[in-house]
C-alpha positions in Angstrom: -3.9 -72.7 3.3 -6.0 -70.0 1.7 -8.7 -69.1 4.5 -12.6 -69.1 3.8 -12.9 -65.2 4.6 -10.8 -62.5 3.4 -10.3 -58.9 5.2 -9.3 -55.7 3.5 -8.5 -53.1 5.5 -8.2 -49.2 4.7 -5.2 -47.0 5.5 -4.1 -43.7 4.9 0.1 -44.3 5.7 2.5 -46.8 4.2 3.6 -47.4 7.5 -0.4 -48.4 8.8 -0.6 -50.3 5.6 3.0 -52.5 6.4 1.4 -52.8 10.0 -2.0 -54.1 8.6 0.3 -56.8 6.4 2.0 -58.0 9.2 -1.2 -58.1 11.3 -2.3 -60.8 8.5 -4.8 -58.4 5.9 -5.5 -59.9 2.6 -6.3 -56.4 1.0 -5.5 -52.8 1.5 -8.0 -50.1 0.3 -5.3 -47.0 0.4 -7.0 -43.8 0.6 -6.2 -40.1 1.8 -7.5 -38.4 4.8 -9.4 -41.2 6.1 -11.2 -38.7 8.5 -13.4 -37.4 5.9 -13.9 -40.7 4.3 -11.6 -41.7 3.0 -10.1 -39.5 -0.6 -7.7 -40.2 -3.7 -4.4 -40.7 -2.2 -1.7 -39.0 -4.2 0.5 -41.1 -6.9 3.2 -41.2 -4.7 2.0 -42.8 -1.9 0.5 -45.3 -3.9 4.1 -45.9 -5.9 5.5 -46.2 -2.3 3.0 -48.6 -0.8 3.1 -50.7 -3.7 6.7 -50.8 -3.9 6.6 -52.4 -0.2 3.6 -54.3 -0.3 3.4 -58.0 -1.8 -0.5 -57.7 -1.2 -3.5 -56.3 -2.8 -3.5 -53.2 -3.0 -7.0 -50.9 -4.2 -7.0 -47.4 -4.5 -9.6 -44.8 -3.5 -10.9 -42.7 -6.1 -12.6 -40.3 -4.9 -11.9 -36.7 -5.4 -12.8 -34.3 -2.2 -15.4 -35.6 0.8 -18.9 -34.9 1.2 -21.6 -36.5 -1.5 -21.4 -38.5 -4.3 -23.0 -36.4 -6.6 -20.1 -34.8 -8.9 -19.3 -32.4 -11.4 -17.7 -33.0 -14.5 -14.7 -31.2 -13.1 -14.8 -33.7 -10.3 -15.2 -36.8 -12.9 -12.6 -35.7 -15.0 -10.3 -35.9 -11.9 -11.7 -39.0 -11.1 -10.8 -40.8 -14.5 -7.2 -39.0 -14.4 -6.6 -40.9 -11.0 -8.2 -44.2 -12.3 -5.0 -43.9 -14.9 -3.2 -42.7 -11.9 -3.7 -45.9 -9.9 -2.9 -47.7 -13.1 0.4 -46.5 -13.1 1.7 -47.0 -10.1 0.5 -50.9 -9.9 -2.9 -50.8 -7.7 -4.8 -54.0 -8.0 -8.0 -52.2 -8.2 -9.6 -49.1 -7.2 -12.7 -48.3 -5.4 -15.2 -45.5 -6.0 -18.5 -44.8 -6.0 -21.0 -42.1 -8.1 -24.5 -40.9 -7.4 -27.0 -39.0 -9.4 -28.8 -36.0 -7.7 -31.8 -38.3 -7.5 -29.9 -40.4 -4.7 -29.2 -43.2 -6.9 -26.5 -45.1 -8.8 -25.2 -43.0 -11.4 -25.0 -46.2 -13.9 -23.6 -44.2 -17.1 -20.8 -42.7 -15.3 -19.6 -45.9 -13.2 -19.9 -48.0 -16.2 -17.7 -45.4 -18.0 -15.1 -46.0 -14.7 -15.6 -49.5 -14.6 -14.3 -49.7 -18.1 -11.6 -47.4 -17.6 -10.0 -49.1 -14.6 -10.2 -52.8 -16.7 -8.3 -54.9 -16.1 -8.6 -54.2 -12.5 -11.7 -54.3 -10.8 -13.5 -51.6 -9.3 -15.0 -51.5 -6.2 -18.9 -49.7 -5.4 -18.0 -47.9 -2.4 -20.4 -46.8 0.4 -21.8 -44.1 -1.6 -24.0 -47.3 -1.6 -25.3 -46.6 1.5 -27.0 -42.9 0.4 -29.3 -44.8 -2.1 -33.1 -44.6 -0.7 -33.9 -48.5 -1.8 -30.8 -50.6 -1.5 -31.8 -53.6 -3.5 -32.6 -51.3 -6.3 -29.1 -49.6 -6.1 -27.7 -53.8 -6.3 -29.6 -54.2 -9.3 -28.1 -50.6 -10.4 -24.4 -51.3 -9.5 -24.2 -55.2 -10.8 -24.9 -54.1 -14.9 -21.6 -51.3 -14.9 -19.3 -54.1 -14.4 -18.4 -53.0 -10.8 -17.2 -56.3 -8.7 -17.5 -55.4 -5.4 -20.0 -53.3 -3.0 -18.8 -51.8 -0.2 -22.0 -51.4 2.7 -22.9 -51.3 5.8 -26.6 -51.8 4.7 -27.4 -48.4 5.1 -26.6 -48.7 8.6 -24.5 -46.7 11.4 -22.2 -50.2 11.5 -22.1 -53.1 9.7 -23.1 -55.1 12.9 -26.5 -52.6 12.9 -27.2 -53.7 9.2 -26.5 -57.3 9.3 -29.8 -58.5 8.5 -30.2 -56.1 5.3 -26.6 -56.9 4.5 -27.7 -60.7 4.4 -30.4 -60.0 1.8 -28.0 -58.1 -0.2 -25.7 -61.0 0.0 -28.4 -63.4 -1.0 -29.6 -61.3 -3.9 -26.1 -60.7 -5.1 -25.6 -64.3 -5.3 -22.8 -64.8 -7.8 -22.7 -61.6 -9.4 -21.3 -59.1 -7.6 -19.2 -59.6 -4.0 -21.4 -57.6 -1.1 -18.3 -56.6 1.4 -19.8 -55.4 4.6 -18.0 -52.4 6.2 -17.9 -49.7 9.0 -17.4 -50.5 12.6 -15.7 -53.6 12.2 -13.4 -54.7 14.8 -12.3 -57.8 16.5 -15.2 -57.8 19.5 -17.4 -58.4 16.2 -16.3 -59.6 13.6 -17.4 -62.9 14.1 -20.9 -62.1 14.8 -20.4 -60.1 11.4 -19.7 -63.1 9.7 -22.0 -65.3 10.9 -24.8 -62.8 10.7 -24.7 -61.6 7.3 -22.8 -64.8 5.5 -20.5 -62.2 3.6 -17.1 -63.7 2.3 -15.4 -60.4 2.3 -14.8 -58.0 5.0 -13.9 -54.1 5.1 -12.2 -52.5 8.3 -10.2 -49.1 9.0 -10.2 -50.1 13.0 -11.6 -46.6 13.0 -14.1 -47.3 16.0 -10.8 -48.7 18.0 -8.3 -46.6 17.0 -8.6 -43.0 15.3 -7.7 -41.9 11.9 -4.8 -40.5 12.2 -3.3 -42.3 15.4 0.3 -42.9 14.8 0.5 -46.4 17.3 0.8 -49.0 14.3 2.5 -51.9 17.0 -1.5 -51.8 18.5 -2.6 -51.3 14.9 -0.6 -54.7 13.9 -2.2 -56.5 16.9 -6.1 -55.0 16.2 -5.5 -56.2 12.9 -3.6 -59.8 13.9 -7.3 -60.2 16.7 -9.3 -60.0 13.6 -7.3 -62.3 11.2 -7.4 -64.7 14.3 -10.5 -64.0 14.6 -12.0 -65.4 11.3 -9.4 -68.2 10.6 -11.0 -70.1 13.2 -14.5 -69.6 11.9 -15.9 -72.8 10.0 
């Protein structure tokens, strides 16, 4: 039985994203160097997750860390990997541009939004650098982008729960609000009930670090949370 909520979680390894299958995720959001953020992971490790993998898989697209404000270099690069992702059979990708103004950059996602069709693209927390979140929503949902990655502008998604609620409200059924950051199993539920999201983003960074190598307590952090929010009502 398909469960109410769904959890995507973010990895860096094809070994952390088998671990995170077997743990129960619905979704992997495969990404380089998670300790800056999260980057493009390279077309090979992508080909090699997906190979593996019989679940979702998005890919970052994102071409160095640091703000979301890029050059046309950098956006070149970024619509290379879109075709990239393409290739090697993501399900959808996830990225996330900014204007020097500290708002959506709603020409350029568009022109990724349309690139990356048929798979959806994800708004990542570049989100989260916007002065005025619900004027960023009303920015993202017009260039096509199905998902937004936030942790309302907060540290943790547990912090922002009541601004990721009204994002969640005033999303409605146009775009998919998936709260993220500091997600773990001591609070997920609260998570849930809090903000009324039907989507969830973790990288278990606050319980284990980027990098860490221990997948057998990576499977089980994962497993706590599926566990977690199957028995949710």
């Amino acid at each position: 039985m398909k469960r109410r909520f769904l959890l995507e979680i973010s990895v860096e390894t094809l070994e952390a994203a088998l671990a995170a299958q077997r743990g129960g995720a619905d979704r992997i959001e495969l990404c380089g160097n998670l300790n800056i953020g999260g980057v493009t992971p390279s077309i090979a490790l992508m080909r090699a997750v997906r190979a593996q993998l019989r679940i979702p898989i998005f890919g970052m697209i994102r071409p160095r860390g640091g703000e979301f404000v890029y050059s046309e270099a950098e956006f070149a690069e970024m619509k290379s990997s879109i075709g990239e992702a393409k290739q090697a059979g993501m399900d959808g990708v996830v990225a996330g541009i900014l204007t020097s103004e500290g708002s959506v950059d709603m020409e350029r996602t568009r022109e990724l939004v349309a690139m990356a069709r048929p798979l959806p693209l994800t708004f990542h927390r570049a989100f989260d650098d916007c002065g005025d979140l619900r004027r960023a929503l009303e920015e993202v949902i017009p260039t096509g982008a199905s998902r937004i990655l936030t942790s309302g502008g907060a540290q943790s998604a547990l912090e922002g729960a009541a601004i990721l609620a009204g994002l969640v409200a005033a999303a409605g059924n146009r775009i998919t609000i998936v709260p993220g950051a500091g997600i773990s199993a001591s609070n997920i539920a609260m998570v849930v009930k809090e903000t009324r999201a039907r989507e969830f983003h973790s990288g278990l960074g606050t319980v284990l670090p980027y990098g860490s190598r221990d997948y057998e307590r990576f499977e089980a952090e994962v497993g706590k949370m599926t566990e977690q929010i199957a028995r949710l009502p």
